[in-house]
C-alpha positions in Angstrom: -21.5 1.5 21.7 -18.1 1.0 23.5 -18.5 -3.1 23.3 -19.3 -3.0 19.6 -16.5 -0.9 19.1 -14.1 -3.6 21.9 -15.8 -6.1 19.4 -14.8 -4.6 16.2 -11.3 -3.7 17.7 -10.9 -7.1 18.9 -11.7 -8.6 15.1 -9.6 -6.2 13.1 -6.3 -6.2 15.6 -5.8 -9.7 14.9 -4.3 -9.2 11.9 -1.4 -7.0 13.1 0.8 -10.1 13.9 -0.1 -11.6 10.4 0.9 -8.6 8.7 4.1 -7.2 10.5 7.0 -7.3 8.7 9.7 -9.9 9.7 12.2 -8.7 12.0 10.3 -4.9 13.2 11.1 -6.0 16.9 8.5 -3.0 17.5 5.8 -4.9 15.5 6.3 -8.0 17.2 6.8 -6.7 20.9 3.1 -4.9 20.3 1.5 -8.4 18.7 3.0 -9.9 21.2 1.4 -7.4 24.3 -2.3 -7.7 22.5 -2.1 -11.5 23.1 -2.7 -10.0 26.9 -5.4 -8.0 26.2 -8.6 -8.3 28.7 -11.2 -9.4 26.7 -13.4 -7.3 24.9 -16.5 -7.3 26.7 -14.4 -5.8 29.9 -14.1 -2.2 27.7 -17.4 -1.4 29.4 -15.6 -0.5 32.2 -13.6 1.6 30.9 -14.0 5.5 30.9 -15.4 6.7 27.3 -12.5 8.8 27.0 -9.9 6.4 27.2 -12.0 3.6 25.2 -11.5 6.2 22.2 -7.9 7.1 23.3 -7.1 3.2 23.6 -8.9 2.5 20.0 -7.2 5.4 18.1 -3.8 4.1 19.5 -4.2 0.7 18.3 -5.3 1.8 15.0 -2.0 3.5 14.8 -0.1 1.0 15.8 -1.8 -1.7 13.7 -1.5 0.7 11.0 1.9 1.0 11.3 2.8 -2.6 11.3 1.4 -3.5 8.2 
């Protein structure tokens, strides 16, 4: 469940830094940080609680950027 949802993460938050606006030094300074994201398959180790914490927060901030 968690690396289907690090997989689907991984394929929908490539589009943040497509879709920013030009000069939101926020949106670029978090399309920038997700370039150094671990990669996907590594969410298995992460607690189920903060999988879902991480996910919502990037949905937010993907959200907001575009």
């Amino acid at each position: 469940m968690r690396f289907a949802m690090a997989a689907a993460l991984a394929i929908l938050l490539t589009g943040c830094a497509a879709t920013m606006g030009a000069g939101d030094a926020g949106c670029a300074s978090y399309a920038e940080a997700r370039l150094a994201r671990p990669p996907a398959g590594t969410v298995a180790a992460v607690p189920p609680a903060w999988a879902d914490w991480i996910a919502d927060l990037d949905d937010r901030m993907t959200g907001t950027c575009r």
